[in-house]
DSSP file (Angstrom, degrees, kcal/mol; ACC not computed):
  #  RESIDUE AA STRUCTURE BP1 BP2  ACC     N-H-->O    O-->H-N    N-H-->O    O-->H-N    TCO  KAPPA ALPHA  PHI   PSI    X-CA   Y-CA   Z-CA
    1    1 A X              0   0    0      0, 0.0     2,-0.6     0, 0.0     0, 0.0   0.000 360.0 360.0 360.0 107.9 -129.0  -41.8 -211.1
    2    2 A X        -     0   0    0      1,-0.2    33,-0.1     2,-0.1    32,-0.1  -0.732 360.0-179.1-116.3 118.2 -130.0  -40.8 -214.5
    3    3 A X        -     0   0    0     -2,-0.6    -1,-0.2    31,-0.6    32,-0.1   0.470   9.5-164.4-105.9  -4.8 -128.4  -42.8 -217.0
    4    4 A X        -     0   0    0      1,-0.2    -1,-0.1    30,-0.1    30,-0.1   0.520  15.5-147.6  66.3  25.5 -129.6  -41.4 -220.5
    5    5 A X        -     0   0    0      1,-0.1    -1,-0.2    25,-0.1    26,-0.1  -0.043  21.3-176.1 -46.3 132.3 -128.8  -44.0 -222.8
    6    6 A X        -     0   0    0      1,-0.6     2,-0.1    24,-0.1    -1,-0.1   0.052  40.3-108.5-126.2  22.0 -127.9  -43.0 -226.1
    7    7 A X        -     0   0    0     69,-0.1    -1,-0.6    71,-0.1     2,-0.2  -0.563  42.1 -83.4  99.1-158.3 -127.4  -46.5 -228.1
    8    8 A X        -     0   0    0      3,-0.4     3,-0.3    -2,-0.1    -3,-0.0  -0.861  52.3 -86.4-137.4 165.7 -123.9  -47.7 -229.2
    9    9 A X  S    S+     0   0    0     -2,-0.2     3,-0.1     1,-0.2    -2,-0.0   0.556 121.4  48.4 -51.3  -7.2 -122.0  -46.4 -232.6
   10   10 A X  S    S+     0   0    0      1,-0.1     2,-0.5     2,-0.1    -1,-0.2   0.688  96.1 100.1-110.3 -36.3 -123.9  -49.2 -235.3
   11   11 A X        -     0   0    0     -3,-0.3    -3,-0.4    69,-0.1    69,-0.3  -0.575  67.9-133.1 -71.5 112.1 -127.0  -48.6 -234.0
   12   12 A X  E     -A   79   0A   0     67,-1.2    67,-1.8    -2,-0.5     2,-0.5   0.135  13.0-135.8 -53.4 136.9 -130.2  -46.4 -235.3
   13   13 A X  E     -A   78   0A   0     65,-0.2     2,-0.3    -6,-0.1    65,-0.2  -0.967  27.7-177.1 -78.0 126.9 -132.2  -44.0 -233.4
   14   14 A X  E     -A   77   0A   0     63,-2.0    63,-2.8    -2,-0.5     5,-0.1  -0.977  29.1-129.0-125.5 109.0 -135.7  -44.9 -234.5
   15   15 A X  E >   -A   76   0A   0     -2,-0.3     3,-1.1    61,-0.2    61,-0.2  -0.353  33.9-118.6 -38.3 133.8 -138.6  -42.4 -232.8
   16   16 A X  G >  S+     0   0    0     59,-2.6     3,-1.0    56,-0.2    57,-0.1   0.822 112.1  61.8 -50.2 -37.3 -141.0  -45.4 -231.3
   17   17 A X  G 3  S+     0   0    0     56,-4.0    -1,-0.2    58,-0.3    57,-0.1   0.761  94.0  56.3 -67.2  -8.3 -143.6  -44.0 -233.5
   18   18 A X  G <  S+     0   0    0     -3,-1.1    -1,-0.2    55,-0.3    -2,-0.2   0.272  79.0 123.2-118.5  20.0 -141.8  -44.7 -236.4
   19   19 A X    <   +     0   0    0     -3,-1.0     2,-0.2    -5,-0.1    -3,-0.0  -0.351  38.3 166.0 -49.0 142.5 -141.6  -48.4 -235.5
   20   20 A X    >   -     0   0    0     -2,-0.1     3,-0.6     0, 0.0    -2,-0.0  -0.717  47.0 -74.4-143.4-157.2 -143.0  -50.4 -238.2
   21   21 A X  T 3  S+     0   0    0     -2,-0.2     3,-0.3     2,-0.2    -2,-0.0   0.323 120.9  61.3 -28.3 -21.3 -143.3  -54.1 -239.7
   22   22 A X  T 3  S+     0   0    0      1,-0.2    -1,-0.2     3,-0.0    -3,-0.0   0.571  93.6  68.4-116.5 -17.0 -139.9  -54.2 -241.1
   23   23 A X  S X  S+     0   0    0     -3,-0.6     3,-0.8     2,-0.0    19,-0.4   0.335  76.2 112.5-101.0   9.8 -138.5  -53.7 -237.3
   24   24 A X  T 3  S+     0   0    0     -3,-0.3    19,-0.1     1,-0.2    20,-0.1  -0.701  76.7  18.6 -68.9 135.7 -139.7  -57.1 -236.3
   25   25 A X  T 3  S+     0   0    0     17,-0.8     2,-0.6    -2,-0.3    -1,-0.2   0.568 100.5 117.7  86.5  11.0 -137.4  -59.6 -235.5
   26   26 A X    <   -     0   0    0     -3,-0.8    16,-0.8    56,-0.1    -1,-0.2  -0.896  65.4-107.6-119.9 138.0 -134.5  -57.0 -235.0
   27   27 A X  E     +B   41   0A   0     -2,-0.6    53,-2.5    14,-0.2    14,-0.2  -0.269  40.5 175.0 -66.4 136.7 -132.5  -56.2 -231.8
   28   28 A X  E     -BC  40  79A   0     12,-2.9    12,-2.5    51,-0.2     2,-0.3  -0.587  18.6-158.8-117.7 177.7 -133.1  -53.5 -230.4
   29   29 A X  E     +BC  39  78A   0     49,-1.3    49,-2.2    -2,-0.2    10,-0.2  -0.955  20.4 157.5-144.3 155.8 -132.1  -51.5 -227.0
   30   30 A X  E     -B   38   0A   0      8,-2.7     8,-1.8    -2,-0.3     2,-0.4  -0.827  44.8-114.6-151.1-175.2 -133.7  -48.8 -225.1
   31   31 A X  E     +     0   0A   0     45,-0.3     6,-0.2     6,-0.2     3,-0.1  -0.950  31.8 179.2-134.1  96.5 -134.1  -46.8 -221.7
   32   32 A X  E    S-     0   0A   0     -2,-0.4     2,-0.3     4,-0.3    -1,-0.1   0.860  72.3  -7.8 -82.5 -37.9 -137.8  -47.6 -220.9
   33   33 A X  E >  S-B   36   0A   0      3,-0.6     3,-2.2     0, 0.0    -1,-0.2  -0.904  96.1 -77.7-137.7 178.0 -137.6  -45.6 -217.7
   34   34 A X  T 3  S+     0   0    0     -2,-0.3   -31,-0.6     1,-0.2   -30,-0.1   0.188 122.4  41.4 -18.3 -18.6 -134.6  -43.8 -215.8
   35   35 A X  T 3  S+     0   0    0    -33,-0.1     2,-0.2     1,-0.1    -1,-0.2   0.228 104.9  64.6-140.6  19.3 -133.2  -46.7 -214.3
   36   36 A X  E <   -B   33   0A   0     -3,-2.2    -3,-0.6     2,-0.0     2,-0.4  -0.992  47.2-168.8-137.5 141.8 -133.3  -49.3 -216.8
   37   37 A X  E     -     0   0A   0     -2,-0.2     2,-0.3    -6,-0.2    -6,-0.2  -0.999  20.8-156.2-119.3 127.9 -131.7  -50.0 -220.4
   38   38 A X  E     -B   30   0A   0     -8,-1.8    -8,-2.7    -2,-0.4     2,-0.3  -0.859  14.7-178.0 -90.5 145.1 -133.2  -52.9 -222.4
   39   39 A X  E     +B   29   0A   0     -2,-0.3     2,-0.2   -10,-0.2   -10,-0.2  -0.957  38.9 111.6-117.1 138.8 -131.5  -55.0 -225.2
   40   40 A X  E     -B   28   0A   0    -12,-2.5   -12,-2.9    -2,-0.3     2,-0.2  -0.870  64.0 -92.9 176.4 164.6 -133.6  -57.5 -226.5
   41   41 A X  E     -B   27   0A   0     16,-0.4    16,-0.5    -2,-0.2   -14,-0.2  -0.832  43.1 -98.9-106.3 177.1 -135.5  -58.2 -229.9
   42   42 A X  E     +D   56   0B   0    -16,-0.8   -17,-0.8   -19,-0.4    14,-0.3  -0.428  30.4 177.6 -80.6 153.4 -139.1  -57.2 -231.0
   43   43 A X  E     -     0   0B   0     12,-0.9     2,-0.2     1,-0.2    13,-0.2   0.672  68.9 -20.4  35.0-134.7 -141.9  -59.2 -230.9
   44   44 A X  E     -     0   0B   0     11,-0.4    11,-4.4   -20,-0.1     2,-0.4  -0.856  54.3-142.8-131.9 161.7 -144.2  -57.4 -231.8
   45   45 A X  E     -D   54   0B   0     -2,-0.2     2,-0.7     9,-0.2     9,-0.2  -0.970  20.0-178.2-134.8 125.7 -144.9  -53.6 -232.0
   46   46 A X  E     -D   53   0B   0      7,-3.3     7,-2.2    -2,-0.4     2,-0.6  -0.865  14.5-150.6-135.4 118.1 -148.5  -52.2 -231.2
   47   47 A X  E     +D   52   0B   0     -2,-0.7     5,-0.3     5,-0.2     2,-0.2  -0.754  21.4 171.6 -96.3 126.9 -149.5  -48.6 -231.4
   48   48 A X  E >   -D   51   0B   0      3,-2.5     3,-4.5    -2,-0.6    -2,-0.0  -0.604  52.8 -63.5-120.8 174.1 -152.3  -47.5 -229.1
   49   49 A X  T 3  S+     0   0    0      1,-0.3    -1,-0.2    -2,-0.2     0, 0.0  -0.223 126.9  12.0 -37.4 119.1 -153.6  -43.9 -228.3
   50   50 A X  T 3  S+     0   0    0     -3,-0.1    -1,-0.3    22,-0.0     2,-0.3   0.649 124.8   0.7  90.4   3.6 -150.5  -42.1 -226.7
   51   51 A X  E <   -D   48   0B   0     -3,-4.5    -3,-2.5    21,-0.1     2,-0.4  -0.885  64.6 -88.5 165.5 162.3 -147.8  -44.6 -227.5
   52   52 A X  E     -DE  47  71B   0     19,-0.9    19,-1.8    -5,-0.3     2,-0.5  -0.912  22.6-157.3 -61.0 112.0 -146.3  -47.1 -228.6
   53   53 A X  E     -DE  46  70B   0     -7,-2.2    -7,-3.3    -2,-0.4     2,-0.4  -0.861   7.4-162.3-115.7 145.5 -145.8  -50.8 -226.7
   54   54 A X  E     -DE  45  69B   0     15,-0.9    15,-2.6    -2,-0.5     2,-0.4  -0.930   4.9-158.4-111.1 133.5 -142.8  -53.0 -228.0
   55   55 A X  E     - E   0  68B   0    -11,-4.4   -12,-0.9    -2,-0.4   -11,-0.4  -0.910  23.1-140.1-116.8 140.2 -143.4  -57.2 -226.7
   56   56 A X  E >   -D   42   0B   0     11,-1.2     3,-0.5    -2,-0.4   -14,-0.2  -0.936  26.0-101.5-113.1 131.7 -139.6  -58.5 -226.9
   57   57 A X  T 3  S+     0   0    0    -16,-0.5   -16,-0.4    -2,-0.4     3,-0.1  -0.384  96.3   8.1 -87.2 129.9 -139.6  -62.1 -228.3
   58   58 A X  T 3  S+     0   0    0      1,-0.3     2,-0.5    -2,-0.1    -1,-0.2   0.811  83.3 130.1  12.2  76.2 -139.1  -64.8 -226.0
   59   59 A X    <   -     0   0    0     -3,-0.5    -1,-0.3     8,-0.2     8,-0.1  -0.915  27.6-179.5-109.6 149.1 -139.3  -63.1 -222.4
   60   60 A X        -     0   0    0     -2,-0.5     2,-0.5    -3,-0.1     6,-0.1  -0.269  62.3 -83.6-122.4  25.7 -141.6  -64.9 -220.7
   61   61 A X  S >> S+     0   0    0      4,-0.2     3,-1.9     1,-0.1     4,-1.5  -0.196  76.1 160.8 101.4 -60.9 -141.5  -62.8 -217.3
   62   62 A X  G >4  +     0   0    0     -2,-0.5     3,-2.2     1,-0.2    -1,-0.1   0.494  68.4   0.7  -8.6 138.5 -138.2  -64.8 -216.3
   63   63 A X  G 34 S-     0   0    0      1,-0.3    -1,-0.2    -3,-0.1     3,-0.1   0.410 126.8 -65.8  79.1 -23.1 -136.5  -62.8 -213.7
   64   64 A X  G <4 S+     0   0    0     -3,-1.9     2,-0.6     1,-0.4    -1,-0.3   0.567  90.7 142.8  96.3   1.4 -138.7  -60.1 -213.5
   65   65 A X    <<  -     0   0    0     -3,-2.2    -1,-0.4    -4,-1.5    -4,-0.2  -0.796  47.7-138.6 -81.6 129.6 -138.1  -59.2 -216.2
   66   66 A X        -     0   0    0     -2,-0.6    -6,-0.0     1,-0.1     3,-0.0  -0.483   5.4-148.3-106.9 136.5 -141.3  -57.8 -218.0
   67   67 A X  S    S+     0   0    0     -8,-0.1   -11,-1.2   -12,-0.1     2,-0.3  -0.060  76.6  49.3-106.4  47.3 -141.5  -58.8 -221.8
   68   68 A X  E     -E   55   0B   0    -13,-0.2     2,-0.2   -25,-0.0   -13,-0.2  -0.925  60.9-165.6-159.5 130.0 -143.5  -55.3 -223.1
   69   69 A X  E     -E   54   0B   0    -15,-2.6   -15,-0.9    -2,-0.3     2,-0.4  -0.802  12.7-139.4-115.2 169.9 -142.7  -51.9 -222.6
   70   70 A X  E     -E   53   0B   0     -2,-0.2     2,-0.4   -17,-0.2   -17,-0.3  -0.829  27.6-157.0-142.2 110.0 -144.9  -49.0 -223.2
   71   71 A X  E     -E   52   0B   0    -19,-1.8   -19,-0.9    -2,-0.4     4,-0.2  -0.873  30.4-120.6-140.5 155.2 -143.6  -45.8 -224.7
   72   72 A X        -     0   0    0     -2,-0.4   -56,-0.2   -21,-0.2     3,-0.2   0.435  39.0-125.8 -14.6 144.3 -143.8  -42.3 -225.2
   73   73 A X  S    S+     0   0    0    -23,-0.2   -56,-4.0     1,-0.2   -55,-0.3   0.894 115.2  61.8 -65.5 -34.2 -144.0  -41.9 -229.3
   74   74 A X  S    S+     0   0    0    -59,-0.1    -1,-0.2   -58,-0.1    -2,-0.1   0.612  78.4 124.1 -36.6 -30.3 -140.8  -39.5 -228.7
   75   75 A X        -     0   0    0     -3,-0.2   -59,-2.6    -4,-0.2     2,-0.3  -0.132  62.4-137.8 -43.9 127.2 -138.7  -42.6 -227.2
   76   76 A X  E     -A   15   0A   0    -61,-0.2     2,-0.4   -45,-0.1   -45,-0.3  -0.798  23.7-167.5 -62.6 131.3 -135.5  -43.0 -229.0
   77   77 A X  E     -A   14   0A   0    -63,-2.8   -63,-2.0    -2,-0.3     2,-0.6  -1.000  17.5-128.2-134.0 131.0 -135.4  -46.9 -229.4
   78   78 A X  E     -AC  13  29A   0    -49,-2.2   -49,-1.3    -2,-0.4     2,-0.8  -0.707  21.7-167.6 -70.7  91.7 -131.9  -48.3 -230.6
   79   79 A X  E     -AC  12  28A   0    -67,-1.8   -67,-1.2    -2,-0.6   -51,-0.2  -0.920  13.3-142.5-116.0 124.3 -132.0  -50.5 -233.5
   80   80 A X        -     0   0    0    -53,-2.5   -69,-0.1    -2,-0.8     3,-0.1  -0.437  46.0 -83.1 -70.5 144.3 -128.8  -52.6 -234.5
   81   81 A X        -     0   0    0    -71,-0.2     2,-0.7     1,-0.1   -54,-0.2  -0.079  37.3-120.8 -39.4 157.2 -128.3  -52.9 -238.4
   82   82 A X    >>  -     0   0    0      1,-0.2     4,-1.8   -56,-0.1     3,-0.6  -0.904  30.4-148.8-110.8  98.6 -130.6  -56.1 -240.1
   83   83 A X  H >>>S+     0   0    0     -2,-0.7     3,-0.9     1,-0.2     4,-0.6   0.971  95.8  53.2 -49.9 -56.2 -127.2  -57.8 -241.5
   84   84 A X  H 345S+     0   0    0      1,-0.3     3,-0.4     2,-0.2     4,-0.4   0.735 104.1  52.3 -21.4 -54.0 -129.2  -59.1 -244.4
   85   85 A X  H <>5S+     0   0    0     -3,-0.6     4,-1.4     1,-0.3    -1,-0.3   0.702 116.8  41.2 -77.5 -39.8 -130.3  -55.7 -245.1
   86   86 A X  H <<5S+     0   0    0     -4,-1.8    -1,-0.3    -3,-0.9    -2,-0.2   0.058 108.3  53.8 -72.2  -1.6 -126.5  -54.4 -245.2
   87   87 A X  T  X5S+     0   0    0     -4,-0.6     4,-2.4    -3,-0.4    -2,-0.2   0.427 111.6  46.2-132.0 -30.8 -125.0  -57.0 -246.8
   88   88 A X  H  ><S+     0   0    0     -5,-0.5     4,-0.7    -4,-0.4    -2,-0.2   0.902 115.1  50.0 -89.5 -39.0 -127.7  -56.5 -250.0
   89   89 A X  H >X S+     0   0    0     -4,-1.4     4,-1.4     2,-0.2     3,-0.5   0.914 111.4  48.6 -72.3 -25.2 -127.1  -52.5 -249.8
   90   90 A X  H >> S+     0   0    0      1,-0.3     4,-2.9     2,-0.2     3,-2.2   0.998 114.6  44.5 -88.0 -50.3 -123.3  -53.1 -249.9
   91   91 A X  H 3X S+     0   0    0     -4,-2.4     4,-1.0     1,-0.3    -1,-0.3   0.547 113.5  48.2 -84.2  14.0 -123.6  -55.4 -252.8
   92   92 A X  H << S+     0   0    0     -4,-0.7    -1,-0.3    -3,-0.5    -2,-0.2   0.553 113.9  48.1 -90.3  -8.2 -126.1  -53.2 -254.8
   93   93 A X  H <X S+     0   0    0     -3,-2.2     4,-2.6    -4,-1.4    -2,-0.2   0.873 112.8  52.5 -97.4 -41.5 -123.7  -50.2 -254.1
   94   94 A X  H  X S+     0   0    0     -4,-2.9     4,-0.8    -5,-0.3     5,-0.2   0.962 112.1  41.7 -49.4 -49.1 -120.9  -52.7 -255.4
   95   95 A X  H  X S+     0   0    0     -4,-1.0     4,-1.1    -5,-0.2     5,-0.4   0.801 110.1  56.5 -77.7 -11.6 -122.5  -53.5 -258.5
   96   96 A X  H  > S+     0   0    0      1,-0.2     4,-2.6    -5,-0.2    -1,-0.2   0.892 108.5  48.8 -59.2 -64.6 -123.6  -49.9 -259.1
   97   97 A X  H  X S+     0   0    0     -4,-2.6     4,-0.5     1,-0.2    -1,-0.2   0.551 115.8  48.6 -55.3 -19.4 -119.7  -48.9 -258.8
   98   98 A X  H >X S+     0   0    0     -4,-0.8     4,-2.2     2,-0.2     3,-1.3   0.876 110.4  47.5 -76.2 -65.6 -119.2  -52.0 -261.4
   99   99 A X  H 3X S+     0   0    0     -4,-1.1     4,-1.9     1,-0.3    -2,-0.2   0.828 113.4  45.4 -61.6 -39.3 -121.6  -51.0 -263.7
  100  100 A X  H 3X S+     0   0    0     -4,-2.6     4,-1.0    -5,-0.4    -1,-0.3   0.622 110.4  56.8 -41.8 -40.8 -120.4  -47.5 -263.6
  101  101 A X  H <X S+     0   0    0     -3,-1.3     4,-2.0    -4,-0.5     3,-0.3   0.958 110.6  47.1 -28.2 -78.7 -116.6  -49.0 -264.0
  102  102 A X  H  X S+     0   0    0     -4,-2.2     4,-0.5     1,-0.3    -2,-0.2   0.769 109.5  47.2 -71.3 -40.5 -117.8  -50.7 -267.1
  103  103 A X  H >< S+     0   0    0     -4,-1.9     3,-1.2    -5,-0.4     4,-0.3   0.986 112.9  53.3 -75.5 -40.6 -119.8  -47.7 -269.1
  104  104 A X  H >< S+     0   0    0     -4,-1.0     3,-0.9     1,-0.3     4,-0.3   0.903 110.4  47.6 -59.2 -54.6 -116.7  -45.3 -268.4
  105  105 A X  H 3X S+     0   0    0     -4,-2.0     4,-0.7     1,-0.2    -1,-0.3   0.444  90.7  80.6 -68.8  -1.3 -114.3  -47.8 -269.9
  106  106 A X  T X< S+     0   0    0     -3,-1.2     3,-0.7    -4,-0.5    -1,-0.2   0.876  79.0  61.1 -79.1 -36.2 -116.2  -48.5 -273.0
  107  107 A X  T <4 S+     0   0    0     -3,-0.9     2,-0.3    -4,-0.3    -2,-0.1   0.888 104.5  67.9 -64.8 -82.0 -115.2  -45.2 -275.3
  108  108 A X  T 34 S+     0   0    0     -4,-0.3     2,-0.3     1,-0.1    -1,-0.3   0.293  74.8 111.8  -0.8 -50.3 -111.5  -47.3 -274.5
  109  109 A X    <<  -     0   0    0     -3,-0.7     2,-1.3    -4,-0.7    -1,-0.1  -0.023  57.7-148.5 -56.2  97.0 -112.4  -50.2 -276.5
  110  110 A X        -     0   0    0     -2,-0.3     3,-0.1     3,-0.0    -1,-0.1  -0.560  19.9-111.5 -82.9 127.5 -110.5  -50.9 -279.7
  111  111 A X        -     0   0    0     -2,-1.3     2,-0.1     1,-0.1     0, 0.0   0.142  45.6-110.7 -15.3 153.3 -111.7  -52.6 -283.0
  112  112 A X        -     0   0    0      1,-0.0     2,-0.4     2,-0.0    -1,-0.1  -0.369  28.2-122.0 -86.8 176.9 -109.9  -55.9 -283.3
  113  113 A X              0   0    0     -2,-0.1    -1,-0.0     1,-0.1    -3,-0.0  -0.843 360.0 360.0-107.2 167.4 -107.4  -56.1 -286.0
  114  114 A X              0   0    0     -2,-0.4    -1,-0.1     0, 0.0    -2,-0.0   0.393 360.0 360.0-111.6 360.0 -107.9  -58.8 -288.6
């Protein structure tokens, strides 16, 4: 059974190599082999010769579950939006659309009367 996960609609495809700093602390999900999808957040991310390994933040083993994977640099890995990071582009896009507002309307402006 090959189950091919392909994320969910809010979430990024991020190549594993092109994990960085700035994708710690975020949840992520992925298909580490053929018969498994992880959700979990990073860790940490450490790139060796030939790959990548992702440590997901507080697995301790529990379950059997292993808290590091190690994968291809190709791996798609699934990164959910950083709300923080979304919530600051939508209000820089808002005030852009303000600021824009406000120079259009300006030729509009009439003199006061006395």
């Amino acid at each position: 059974m090959d189950m091919t996960y392909a994320g969910t609609g809010n979430e990024k495809a991020v190549a594993a190599s092109d994990l960085n700093r700035t994708h710690v602390g975020l949840t992520v999900s992925f298909e580490p082999d053929e018969f498994t999808v992880v959700f979990g957040r990073i860790g940490a991310i450490a790139r060796k010769e030939g790959g990548v390994t992702i440590a997901l933040a507080g697995v301790d083993g529990t379950g059997g579950l292993p808290s590091h994977f190690s994968l291809p640099p190709a791996q798609l890995v699934y990164v959910q939006p950083d709300m923080l990071t979304n919530t600051e582009s939508t209000i820089k896009d808002l005030f852009g659309k303000v600021q824009e507002n406000l120079r259009s309307h300006k030729g509009d402006q009439r003199p006061d009367a006395v």
